[in-house]
ZAMARGU-4260 file (C-alpha; in steps of 0.2 Angstrom, whole numbers, plus 5000, padded with zeros to 4 digits):
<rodrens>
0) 5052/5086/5025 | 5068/5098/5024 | 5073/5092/5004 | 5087/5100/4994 | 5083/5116/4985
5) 5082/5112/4964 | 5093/5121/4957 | 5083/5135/4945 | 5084/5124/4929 | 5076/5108/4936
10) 5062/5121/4945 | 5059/5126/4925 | 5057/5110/4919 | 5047/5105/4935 | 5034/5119/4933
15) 5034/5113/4914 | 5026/5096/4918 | 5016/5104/4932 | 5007/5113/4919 | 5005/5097/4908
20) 4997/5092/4923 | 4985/5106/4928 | 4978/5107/4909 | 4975/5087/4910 | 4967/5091/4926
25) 4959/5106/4919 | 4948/5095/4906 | 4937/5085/4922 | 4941/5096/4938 | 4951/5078/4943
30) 4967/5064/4939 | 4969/5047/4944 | 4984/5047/4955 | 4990/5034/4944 | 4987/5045/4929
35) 4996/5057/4939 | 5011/5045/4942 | 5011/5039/4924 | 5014/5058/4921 | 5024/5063/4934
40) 5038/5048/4929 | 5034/5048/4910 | 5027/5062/4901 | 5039/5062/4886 | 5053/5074/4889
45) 5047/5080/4905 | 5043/5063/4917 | 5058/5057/4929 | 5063/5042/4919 | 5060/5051/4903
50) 5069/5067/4906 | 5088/5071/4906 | 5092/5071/4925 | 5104/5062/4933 | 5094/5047/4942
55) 5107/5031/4950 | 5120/5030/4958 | 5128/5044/4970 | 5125/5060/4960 | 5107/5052/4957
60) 5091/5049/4970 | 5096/5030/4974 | 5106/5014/4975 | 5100/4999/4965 | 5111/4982/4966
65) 5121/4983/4951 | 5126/5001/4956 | 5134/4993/4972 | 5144/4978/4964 | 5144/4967/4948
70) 5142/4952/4959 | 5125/4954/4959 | 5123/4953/4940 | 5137/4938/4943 | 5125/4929/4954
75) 5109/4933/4943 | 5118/4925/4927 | 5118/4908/4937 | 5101/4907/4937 | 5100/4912/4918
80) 5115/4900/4911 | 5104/4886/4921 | 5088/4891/4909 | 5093/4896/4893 | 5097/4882/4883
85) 5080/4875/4888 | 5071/4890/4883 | 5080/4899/4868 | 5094/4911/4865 | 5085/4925/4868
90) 5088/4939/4888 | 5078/4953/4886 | 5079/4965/4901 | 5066/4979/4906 | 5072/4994/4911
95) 5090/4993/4909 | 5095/5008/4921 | 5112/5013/4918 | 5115/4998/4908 | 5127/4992/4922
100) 5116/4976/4926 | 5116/4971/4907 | 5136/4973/4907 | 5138/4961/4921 | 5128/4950/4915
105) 5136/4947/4897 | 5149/4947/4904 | 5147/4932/4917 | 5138/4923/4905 | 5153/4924/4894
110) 5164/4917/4906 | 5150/4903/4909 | 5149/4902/4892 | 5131/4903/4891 | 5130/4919/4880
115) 5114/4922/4872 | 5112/4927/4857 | 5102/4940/4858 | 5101/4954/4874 | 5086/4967/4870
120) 5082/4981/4882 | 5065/4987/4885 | 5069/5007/4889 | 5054/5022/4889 | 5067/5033/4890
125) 5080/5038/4876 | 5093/5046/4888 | 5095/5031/4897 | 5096/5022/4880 | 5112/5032/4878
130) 5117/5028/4894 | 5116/5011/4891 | 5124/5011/4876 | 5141/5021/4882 | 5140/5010/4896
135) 5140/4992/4887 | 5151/5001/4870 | 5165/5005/4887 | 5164/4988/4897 | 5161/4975/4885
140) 5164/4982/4866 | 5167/4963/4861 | 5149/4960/4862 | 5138/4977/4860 | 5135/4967/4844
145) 5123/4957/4852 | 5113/4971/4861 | 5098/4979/4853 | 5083/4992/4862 | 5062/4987/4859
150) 5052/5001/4861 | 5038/4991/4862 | 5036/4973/4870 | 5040/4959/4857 | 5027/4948/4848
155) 5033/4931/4852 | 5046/4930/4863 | 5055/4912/4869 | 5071/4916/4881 | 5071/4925/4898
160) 5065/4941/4904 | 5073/4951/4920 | 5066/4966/4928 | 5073/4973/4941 | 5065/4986/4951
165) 5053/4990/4938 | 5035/4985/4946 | 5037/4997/4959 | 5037/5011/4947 | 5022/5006/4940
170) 5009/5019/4941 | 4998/5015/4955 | 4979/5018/4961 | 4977/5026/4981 | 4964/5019/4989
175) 4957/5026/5006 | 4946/5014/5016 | 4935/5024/5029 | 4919/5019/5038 | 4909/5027/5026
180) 4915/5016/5013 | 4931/5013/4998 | 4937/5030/4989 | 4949/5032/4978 | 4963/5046/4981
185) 4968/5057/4965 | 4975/5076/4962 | 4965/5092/4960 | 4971/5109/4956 | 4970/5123/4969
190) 4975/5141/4966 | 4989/5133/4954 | 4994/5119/4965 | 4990/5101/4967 | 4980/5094/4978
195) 4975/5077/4986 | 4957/5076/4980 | 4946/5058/4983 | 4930/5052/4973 | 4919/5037/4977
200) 4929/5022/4972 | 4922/5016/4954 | 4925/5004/4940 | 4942/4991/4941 | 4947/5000/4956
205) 4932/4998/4966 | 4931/4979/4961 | 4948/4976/4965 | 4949/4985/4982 | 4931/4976/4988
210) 4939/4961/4984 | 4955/4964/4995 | 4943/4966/5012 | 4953/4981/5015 | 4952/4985/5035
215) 4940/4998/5040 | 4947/5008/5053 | 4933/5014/5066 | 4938/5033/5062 | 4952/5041/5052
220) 4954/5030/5035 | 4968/5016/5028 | 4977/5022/5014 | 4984/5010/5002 | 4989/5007/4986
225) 4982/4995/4970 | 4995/4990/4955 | 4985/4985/4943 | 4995/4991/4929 | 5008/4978/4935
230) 4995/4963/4932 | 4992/4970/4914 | 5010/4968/4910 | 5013/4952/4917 | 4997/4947/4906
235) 5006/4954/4893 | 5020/4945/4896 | 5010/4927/4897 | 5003/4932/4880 | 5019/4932/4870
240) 5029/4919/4879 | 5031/4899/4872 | 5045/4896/4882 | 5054/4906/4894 | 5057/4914/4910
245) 5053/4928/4920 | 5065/4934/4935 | 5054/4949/4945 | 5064/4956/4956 | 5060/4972/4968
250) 5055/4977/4987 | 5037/4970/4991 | 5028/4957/5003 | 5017/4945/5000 | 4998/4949/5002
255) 4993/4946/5019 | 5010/4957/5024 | 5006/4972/5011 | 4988/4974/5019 | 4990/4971/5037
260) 4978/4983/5048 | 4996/4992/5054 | 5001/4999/5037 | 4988/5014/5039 | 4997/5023/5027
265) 5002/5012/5013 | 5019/5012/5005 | 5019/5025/4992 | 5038/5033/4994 | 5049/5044/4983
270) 5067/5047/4984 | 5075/5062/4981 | 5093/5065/4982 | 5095/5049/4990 | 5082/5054/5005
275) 5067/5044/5006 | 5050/5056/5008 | 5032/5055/5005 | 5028/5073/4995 | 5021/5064/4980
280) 5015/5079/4973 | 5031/5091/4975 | 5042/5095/4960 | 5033/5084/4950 | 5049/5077/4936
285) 5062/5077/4949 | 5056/5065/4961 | 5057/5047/4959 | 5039/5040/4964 | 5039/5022/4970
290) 5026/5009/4980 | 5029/4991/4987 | 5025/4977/4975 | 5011/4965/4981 | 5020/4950/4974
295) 5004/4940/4975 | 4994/4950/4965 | 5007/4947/4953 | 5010/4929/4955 | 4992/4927/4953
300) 4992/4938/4935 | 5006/4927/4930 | 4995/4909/4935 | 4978/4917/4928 | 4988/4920/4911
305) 4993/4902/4911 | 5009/4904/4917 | 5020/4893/4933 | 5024/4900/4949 | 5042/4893/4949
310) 5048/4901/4964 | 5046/4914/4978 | 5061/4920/4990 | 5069/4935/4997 | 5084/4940/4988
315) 5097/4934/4999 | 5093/4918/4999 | 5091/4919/4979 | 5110/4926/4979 | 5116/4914/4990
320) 5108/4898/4979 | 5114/4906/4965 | 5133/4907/4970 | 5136/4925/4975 | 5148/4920/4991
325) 5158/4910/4977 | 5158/4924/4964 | 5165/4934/4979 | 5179/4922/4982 | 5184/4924/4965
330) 5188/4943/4970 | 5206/4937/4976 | 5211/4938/4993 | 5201/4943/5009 | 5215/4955/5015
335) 5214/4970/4998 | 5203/4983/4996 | 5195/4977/4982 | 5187/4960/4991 | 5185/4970/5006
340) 5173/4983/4997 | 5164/4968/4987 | 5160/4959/5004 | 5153/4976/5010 | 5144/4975/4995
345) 5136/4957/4997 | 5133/4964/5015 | 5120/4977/5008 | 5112/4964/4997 | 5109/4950/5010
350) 5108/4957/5026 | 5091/4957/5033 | 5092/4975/5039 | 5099/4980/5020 | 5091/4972/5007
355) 5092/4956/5008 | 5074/4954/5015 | 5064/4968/5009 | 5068/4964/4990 | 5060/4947/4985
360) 5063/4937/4970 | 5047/4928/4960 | 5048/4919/4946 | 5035/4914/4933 | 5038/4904/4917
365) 5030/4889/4907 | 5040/4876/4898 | 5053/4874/4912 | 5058/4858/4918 | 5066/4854/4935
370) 5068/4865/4951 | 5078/4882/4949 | 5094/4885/4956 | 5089/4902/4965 | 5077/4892/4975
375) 5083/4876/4978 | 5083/4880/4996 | 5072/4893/5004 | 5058/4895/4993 | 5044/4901/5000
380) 5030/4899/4990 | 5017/4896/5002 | 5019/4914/5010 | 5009/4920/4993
</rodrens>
């Protein structure tokens, strides 16, 4: 694909993790492509979420929801302001982007009066930390009191956790399924270069992909993708909570959708630039690197780890029980700019050609009495 030339400063610091990478690769002649992932978006300094470049919004490589319009932190802070006094004063949000979500949501929560008294960030990367910081300090200064930064997930935790489009950067394993049996798909070195390279699929990989019943194509091979590091963390997750609530929100399908017989290629994408390509070993550090979240996979981690399955919905329908149409009146009239631009907004959220369908909502919990408002009508549940 005909991508934008780096300019030669991001090429340097491109080649820099390249290097990183050919030494790792250098010790066993091979890397997991989800030790290359975890790499290419993380190495300190030097990954895509770890380094200094420019990542949302227009100048950036994509979009997310709060980017377009704070009525979709307006709508999520329904769902929150129902919880919370049920679970404790705790909202901890993972990967904070540009902080824009976190502003929104103090914000409406204020006006609901449902502030909590505690809002952490989980942030791997310390410039978006200062990102987030200038972002909350400018938008809502009355309140950057109550925000603090974990570098590390909490010991106990009692409250309610939101992560939006955060599974799908998870470092992922690539499975190719052929007649002559399950292998897994890593990166080799060639003359300086990466390259694809498959072994015999082994270990975790090999047990989890076996258990999937992948299809076996009668030549040629089906190429998908495992996220098991997004079990682990759910795990986690169900180890520290009491009380609370988890909001997972990101693009994915439900199992028997994420593995059908026509998805020969699997879902692995990365975005630079805002265009979507599948180069997952080009400029290592400047792409984005991305897959589709198998939501059952995930549901089941949570339900394994003792947590509820409280609910599972595309996001429009979330939005809509949770009162973004509402919040959109409150824009003042239907004829100025401003409402016209929000409903164009709302638009790109719900729309099933936009976003509406291909982001899904799931939340887990324990300790939560009663039905959710994002689900009250619309859950689908038995699609996992």
């Amino acid at each position: 694909m005909d991508l934008p030339q780096p300019d030669e400063d991001a090429l340097n610091h491109s080649n820099r993790l390249l290097q990183l990478i050919l030494d790792r690769i250098a010790e066993s002649g091979w890397l997991s492509f989800a030790d290359y992932m975890s790499m290419a978006l993380y190495a300190p300094g030097l990954g895509y979420y770890s380094g200094g470049s420019r990542k949302f919004g227009p100048g950036g490589d994509f979009i997310t929801a709060p980017e377009l319009t704070p009525l979709f932190g307006q709508a999520l802070a329904g769902q929150i302001a129902q919880v919370m006094p049920a679970v404790g004063d705790t909202l901890i949000e993972a990967g904070a982007g540009t902080g824009l979500l976190a502003a929104d949501l103090l914000k409406e929560l204020a006006r609901r009066d449902s502030l909590p008294a505690r809002y952490e960030i989980l942030e791997v990367s310390g410039e978006l930390r200062e990102r987030q910081f200038d972002t909350l300090a400018k938008a809502v200064p009355e309140l950057i009191s109550r925000v603090s930064w974990l570098d590390r997930l909490p010991e106990r935790f009692d409250g309610v956790l939101v992560a939006n489009e955060v599974l799908d950067v998870m470092p992922v394993h690539l499975v190719a399924s052929r007649p002559d049996g399950l292998f897994e798909r890593g990166v080799a070195a060639l003359d300086g270069a990466l390259v694809w390279a498959d072994r015999p699929a082994t270990g975790r990989v090999l047990e989890a992909a076996t258990a999937l019943a992948l299809p076996v194509p009668e030549s040629g091979e089906y190429v998908t993708e495992l996220n098991l590091a997004a079990g682990a963390w759910v795990r986690e997750w169900a180890a520290r909570m009491e009380r609370g609530l988890m909001l997972l929100i990101d693009y994915g399908y439900p199992r028997a959708e994420y593995y059908l017989p026509s998805r020969t290629g699997g879902t692995l994408l990365c975005y630079y630039r805002h265009r979507a390509h599948g180069e997952a070993l080009r400029w290592p550090g400047l792409n984005d690197i991305t897959a589709f979240v198998d939501f059952t996979a995930v549901a089941e981690a949570g339900f394994e780890a003792g947590l509820d399955v409280l609910g599972y919905t595309d996001q429009a329908r979330f939005l809509f029980n949770c009162g973004i149409l509402e919040a959109l009146e409150r824009r003042g009239p239907q004829e100025s700019a401003d409402y016209i631009r929000a409903a164009r907004a709302v638009q790109r959220l719900t729309a099933p050609h936009e976003m509406g369908e291909l982001f899904k909502v799931l939340a887990l919990g324990r300790q939560l009495p009663g039905l959710l408002l994002g689900f009250a009508r619309g859950d689908r549940l038995h699609a996992l």
